[in-house]
C-alpha positions in Angstrom: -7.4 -13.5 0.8 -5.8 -11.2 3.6 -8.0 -8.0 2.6 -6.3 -5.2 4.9 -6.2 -1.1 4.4 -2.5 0.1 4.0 -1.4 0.0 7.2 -3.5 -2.1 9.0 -0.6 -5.0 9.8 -0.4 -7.4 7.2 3.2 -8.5 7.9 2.3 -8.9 11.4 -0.3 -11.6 10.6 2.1 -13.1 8.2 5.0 -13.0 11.4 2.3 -14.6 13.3 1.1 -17.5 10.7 5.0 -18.9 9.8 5.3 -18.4 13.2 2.3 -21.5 13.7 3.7 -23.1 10.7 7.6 -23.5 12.1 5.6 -24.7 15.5 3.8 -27.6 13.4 7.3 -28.6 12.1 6.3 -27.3 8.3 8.3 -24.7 6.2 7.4 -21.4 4.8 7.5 -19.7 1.4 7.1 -15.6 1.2 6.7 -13.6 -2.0 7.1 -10.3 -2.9 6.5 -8.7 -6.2 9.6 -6.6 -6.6 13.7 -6.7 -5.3 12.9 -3.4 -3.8 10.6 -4.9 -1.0 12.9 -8.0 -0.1 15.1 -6.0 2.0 12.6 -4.5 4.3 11.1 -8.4 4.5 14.2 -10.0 5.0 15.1 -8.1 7.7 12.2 -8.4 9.5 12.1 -12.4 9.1 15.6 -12.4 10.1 15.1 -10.1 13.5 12.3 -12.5 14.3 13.9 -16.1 12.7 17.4 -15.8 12.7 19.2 -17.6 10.6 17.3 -19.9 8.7 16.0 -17.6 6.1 16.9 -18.3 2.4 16.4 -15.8 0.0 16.3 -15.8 -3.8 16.0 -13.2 -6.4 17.0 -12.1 -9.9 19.6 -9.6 -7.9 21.8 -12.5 -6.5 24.5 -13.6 -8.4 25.0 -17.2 -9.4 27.4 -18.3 -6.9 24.9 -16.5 -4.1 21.8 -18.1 -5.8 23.6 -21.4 -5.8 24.3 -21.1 -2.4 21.1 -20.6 -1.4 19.6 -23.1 -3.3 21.7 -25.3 -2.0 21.0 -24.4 1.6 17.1 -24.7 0.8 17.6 -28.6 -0.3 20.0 -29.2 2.5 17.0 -28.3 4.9 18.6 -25.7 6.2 16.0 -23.1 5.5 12.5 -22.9 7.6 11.9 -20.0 5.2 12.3 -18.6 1.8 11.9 -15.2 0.6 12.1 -13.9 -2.9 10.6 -12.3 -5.7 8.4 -14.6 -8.3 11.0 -17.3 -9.0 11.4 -18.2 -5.5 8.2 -20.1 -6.3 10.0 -22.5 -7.4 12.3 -23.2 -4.4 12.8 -26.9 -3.1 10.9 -26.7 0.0 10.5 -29.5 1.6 7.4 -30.4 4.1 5.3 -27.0 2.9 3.4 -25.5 5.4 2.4 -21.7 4.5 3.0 -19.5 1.3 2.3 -16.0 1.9 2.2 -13.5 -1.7 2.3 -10.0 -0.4 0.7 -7.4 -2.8 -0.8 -10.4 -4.7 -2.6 -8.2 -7.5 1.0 -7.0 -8.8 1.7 -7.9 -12.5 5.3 -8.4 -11.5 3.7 -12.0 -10.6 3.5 -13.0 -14.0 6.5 -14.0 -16.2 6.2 -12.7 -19.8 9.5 -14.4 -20.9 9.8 -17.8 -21.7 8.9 -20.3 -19.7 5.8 -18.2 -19.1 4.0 -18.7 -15.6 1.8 -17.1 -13.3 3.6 -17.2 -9.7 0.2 -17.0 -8.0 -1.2 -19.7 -10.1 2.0 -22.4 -9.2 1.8 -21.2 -5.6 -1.8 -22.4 -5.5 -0.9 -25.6 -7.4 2.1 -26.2 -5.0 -0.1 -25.3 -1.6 -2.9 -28.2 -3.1 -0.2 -30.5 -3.4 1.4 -29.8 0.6 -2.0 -29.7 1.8 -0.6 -26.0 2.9 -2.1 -22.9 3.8 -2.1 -20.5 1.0 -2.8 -16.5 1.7 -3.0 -13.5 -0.6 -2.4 -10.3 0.8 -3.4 -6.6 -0.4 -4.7 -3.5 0.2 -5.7 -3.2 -3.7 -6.8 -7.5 -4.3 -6.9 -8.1 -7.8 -10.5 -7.6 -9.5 -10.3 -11.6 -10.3 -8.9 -12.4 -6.8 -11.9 -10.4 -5.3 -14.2 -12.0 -7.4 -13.2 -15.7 -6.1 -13.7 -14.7 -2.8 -16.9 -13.3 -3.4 -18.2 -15.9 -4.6 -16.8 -18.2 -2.2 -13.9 -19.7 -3.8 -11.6 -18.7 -1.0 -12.0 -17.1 2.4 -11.8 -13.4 2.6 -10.9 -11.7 6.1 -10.5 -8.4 6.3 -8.7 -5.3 8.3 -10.4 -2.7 8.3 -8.6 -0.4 10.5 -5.2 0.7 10.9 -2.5 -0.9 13.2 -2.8 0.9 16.5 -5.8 2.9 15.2 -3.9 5.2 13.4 -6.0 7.2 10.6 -5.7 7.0 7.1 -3.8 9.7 5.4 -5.5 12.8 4.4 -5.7 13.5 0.7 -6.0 16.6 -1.0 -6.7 16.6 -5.0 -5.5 19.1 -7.1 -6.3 20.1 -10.6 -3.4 21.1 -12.7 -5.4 22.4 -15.4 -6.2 25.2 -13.0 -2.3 25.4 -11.9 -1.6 25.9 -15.4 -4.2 28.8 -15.4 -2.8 30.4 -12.8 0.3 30.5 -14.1 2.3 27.6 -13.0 4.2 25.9 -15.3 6.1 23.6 -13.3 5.1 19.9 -12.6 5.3 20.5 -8.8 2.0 22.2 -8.1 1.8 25.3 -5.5 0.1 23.1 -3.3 2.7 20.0 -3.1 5.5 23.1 -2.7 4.0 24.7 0.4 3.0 21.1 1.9 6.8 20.0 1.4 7.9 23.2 2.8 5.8 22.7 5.8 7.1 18.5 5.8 11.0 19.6 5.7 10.2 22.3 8.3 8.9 19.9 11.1 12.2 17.4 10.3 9.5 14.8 8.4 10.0 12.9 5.3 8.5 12.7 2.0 7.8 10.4 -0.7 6.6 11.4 -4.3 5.2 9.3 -7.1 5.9 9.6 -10.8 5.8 6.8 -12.3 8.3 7.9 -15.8 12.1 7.2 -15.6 14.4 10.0 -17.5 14.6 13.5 -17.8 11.9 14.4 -20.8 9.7 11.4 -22.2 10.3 12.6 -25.7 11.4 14.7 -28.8 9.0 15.9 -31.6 9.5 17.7 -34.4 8.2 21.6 -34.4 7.8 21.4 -37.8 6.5 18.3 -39.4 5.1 17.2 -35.9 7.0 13.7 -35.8 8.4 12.1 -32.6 12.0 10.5 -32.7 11.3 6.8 -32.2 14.1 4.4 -31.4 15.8 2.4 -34.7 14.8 -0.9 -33.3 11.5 -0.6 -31.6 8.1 1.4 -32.0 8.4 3.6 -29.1 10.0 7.1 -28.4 13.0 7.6 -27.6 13.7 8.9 -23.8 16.1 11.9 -23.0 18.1 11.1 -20.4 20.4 13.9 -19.1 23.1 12.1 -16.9 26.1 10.5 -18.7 26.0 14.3 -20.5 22.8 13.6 -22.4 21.7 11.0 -24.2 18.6 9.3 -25.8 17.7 6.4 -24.7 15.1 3.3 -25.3 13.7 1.5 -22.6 13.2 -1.5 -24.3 16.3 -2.3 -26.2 18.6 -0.1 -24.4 19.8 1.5 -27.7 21.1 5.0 -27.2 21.5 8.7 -29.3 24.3 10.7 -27.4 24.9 13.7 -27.5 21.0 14.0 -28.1 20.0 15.5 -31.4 18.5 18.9 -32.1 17.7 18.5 -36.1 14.7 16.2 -36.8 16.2 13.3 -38.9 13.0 13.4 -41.4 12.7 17.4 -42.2 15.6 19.1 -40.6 13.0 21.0 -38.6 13.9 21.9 -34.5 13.3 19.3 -31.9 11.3 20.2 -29.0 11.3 18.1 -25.9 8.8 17.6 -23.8 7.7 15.5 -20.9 8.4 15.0 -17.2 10.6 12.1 -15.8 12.1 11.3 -12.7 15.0 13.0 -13.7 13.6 16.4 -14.4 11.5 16.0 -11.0 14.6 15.6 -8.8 16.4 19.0 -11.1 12.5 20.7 -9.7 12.8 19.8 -6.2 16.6 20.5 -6.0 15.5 23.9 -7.2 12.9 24.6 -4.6 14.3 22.8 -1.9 17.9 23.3 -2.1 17.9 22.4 1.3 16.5 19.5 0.7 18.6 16.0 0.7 16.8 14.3 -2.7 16.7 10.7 -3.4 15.7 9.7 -6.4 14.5 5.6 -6.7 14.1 4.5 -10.5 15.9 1.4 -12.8 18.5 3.7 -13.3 19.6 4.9 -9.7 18.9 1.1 -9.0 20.9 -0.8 -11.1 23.8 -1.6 -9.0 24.2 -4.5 -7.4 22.3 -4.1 -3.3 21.2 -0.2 -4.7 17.8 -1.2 -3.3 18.8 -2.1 -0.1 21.4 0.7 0.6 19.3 3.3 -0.9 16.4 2.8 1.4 18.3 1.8 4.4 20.1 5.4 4.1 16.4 7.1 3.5 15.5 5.0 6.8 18.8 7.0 8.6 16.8 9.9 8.0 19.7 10.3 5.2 17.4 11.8 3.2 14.2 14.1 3.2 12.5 13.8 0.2 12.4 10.1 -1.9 11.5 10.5 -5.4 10.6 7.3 -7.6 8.4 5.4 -10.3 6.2 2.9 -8.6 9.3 0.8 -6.8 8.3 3.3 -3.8 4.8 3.5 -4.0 4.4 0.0 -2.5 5.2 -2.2 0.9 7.8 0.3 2.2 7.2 1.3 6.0 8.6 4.7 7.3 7.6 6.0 10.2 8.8 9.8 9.6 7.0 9.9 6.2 4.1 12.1 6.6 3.6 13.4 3.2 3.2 12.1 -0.2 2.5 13.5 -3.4 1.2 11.7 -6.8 2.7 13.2 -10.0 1.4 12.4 -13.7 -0.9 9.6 -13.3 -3.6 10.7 -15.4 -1.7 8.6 -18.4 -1.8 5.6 -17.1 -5.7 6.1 -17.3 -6.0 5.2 -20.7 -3.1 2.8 -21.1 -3.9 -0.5 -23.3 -5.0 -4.0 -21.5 -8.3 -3.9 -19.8 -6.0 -3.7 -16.5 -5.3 -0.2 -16.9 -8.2 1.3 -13.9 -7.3 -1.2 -11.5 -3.9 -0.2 -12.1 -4.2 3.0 -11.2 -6.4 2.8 -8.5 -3.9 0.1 -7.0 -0.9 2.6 -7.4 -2.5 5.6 -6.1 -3.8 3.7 -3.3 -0.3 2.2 -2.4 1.6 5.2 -2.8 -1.2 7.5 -0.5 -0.9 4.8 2.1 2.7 5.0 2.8 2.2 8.3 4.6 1.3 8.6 8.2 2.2 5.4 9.4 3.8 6.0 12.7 2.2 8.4 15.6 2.3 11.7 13.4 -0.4 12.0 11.1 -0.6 12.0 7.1 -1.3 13.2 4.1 -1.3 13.1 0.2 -1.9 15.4 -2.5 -2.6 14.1 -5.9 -2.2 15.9 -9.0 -4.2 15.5 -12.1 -5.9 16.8 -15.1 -9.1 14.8 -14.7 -10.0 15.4 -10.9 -13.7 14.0 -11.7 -12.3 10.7 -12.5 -13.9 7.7 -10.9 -11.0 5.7 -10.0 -8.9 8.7 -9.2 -11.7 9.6 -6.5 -11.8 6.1 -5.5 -8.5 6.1 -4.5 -8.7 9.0 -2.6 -10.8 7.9 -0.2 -9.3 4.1 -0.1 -12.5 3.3 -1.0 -11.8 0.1 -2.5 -15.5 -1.3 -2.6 -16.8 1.4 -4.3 -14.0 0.9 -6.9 -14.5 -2.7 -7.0 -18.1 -2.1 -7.8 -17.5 -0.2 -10.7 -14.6 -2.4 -12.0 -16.6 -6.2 -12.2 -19.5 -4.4 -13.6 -17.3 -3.2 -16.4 -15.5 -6.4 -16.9 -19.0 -8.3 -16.7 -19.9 -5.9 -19.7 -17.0 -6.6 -21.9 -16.5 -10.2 -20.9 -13.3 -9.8 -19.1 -11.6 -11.8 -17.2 -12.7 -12.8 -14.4 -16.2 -14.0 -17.1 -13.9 -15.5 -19.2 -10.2 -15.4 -20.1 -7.7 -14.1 -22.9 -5.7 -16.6 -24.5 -2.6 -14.3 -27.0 -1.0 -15.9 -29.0 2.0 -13.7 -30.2 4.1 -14.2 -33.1 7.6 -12.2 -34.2 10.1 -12.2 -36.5 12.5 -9.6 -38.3 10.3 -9.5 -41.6 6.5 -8.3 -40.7 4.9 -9.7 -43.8 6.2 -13.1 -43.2 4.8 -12.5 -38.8 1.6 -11.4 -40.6 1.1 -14.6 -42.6 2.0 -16.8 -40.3 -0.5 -15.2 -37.6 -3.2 -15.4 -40.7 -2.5 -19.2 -40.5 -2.8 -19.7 -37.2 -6.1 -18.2 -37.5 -7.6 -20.0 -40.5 -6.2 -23.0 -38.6 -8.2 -22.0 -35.4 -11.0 -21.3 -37.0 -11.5 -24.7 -38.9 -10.5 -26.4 -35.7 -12.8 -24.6 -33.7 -16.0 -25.8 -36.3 -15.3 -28.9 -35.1 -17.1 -30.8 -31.9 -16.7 -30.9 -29.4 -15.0 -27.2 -29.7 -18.2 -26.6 -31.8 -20.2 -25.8 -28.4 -17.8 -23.2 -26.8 -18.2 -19.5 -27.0 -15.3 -18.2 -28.1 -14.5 -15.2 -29.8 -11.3 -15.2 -32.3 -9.9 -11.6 -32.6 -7.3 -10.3 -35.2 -4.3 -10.3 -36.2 -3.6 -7.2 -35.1 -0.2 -5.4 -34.3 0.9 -5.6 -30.7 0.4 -2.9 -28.1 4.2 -2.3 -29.1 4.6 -3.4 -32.8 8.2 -3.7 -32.7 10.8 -4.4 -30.1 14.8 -5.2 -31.3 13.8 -4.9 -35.1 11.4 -7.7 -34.0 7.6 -7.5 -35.6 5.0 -8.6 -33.4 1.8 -9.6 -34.0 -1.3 -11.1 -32.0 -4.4 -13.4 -32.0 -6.6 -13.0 -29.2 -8.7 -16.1 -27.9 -11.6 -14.9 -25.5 -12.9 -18.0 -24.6 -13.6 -20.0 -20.9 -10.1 -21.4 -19.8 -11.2 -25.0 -19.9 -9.0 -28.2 -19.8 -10.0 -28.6 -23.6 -9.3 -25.4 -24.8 -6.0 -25.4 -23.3 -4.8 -28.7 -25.1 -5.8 -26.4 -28.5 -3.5 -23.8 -27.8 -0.7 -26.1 -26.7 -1.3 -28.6 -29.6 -1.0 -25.0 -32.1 2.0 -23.9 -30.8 3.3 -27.5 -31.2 2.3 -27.0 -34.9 3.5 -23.8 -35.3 6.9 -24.3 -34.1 7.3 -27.7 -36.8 5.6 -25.7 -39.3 8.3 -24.6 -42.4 6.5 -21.5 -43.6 7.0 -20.0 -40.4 11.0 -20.0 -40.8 12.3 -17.0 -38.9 8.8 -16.7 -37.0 8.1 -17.1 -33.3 5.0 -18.0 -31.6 4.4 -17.7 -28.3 1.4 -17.9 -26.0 0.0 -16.5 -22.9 -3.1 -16.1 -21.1 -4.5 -12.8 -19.1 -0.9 -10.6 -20.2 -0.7 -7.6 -18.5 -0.8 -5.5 -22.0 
């Protein structure tokens, strides 16, 4: 575990160890946990490599993907580069894999086949005999743990590359910019410190972690929020294309958007603050200013990433704008300021991931300031200024945080003390989801009376709706397995789904399974 504060050099230690590994005739393997990273990597591997860099993502096509398959089973790649699939490339002779970020949940597939990229990596660097080395600012609670207790070596860099200091970070309280009189999402604060930022020619980067325009439309009279046809979640206002509503998990849309609530006939109200809206704010202060805004929707062209940050890099651009595709791994010399916007509801999301989340974001996002000779800052915005983890990642105190964190998962017998097995079924009719998920658990539970099952702790929890009940007019329910995650345990769950899947009642019905999701 490659323990480092943001900015301290990671990717030169990584240059340095393929570097040794090329020299000892082996190959390397280099992950990254999102598309938006790759180019910033790939360049970097290429300026020092040349040539024999493969890369593979989801943003290829398939003739580009097949190419560079190709080229890795050819042996004409030292090195490949990709997001969590590129696990799976046909390297030859494996000396070194590298995960950068490794406590991202982008590691983990939750779509069929389901797999943990870190957990394959560590398989495939037993079977090479190769050097395997997780690399964050933010390690994952469970990832800490190991090394804690010995399980793998932990060094650390304290310090920043070149001695630079860590950003400066000012918190604000927004309930007291809304007593003031402020209504806007950019606090009075943030405005003077990017007035100050464009003034001296520097650059900017700003956090908010919600795509759209307004987050959603409720009812003024009968209080109820429009909720997408398909799925259990509100619907989004989007207001390019001329205004639309839109669902982020189906993609079904409402355009133009609707004023009249569809149950009473009372007003709509919309509320909330996306990306959208924030770039509409800062255009309006800053008009000055050259915005870019970084979210799923500015990104969906084919090489969007790579052009869009390479233009910010040209000093194109003053002030970048995005959800957390820019709050991590990005390297800009000229940004000197960055603000945090709306975090506070990722607080008290579900999944018992939800504080190191935050305090990995925040973190991330605060250290991509102030990474060049000019100094940085941060200010973060919140309505709970006395949280823990919010003060934690103010001061990049990640010990402190981590403290707190395996003392809260030790008291709720989290993982890393044991883990979660889910098993998840769907369908389009809920009753016949919900019987099926009652069957799996009577099942469980008479197979669990049995020895040598009999001895484990395990604790069977639901059926219960899923975080999101209902995604494409599909019903989901869960059964939760906290249990240890032994050999033994695992051939239960495998055996069940094998059952489940010949099993006639559950015609129409799904089941799925997955250990530590990220919901």
């Amino acid at each position: 575990l490659l323990y480092g504060v943001t900015g301290s050099g990671k990717t030169a230690v990584f240059l340095k160890l393929i570097e040794r590994c090329l020299a000892l005739g082996k190959k390397a393997l280099v992950l990254v946990p999102e598309i938006s990273l790759t180019p910033q990597m790939i360049r970097r591997l290429k300026e020092r490599f040349g040539r024999r860099v493969a890369v593979q993502h989801s943003a290829l096509n398939h003739t580009e993907r097949l190419l560079q398959w190709q080229m890795i089973q050819d042996g004409g790649a030292d090195i490949v580069v990709g997001t969590r699939s590129a696990v799976f490339a046909p390297l030859e002779g494996l000396g070194l894999i590298v995960i950068d970020e490794e406590q991202e949940h982008t590691y983990h597939s939750e779509n069929s086949p389901r797999y943990d990229a870190r957990e394959v990596a560590r398989r495939r660097a037993a079977a090479h005999g190769a050097l395997l080395v997780l690399a964050s600012a933010t390690p994952s609670t469970e990832t800490f743990y190991e090394a804690q207790a010995g399980r793998c070596q932990l060094v650390r860099l304290t310090q920043r590359y070149a001695g630079q200091p860590l950003p400066a970070v000012q918190m604000v309280d927004m309930r007291a910019e809304l007593a003031a009189g402020n209504p806007r999402e950019i606090s009075l604060a943030l405005e003077d410190a990017l007035r100050a930022n464009l003034a001296e020619g520097r650059q900017a980067i700003l956090l908010l972690n919600r795509r759209g325009y307004q987050t959603m439309a409720q009812c003024g009279d009968c209080r109820e929020v429009l909720k997408c046809p398909r799925c259990s979640v509100p619907m989004v206002y989007h207001k390019d294309g001329g205004g639309r509503l839109l669902c982020h998990y189906c993609g079904a849309q409402i355009a133009p958007r609707p004023e009249i609530c569809p149950a009473c006939g009372g007003k709509l109200q919309y509320r909330g603050f996306g990306t959208q809206k924030a770039e509409e704010e800062l255009a309006a202060l800053f008009p000055e200013a050259r915005i870019l805004r970084m979210d799923q929707d500015t990104t969906a062209a084919k090489d969007a990433h790579e052009k869009l940050l390479a233009g910010f890099a040209r000093h194109e651009y003053d002030i970048m704008v995005g959800t957390q595709m820019v709050a991590k791994g990005l390297d800009f010399e000229d940004v000197t300021l960055v603000g945090v916007l709306g975090i506070d509801s990722l607080l008290f999301a579900q999944g018992f991931r939800a504080y190191e989340t935050v305090f990995s974001l925040v973190t991330q996002v605060v250290g991509r300031s102030g990474r060049a000779s000019a100094p940085g800052r941060a200010i973060i915005q919140t309505f709970t200024p006395d949280n823990d983890v919010i003060r934690c990642a103010a001061r990049q105190d990640y010990d402190s945080f981590y403290a707190q964190e395996i003392a809260l998962r030790e008291m709720r017998r989290c993982p890393p003390f044991r883990d979660l097995f889910v098993l998840t079924a769907s369908g389009t009719m809920e009753s016949a989801v919900l019987r099926a998920c009652m069957r799996l658990r009577r099942t469980l539970e008479s197979w669990l009376a049995q020895p040598p099952l009999a001895d484990m702790e395990v604790q069977l929890l639901g059926p219960a709706p899923a975080s999101i009940a209902k995604v494409n007019d599909r019903y989901r329910y869960r059964l939760t397995l906290a249990a240890e995650n032994t050999k033994a345990l695992r051939a239960v769950v495998a055996y069940l789904l094998r059952c489940a899947q010949t099993d006639k009642e559950n015609r129409g019905v799904s089941v799925s399974a997955d250990v530590n999701p990220l919901d």
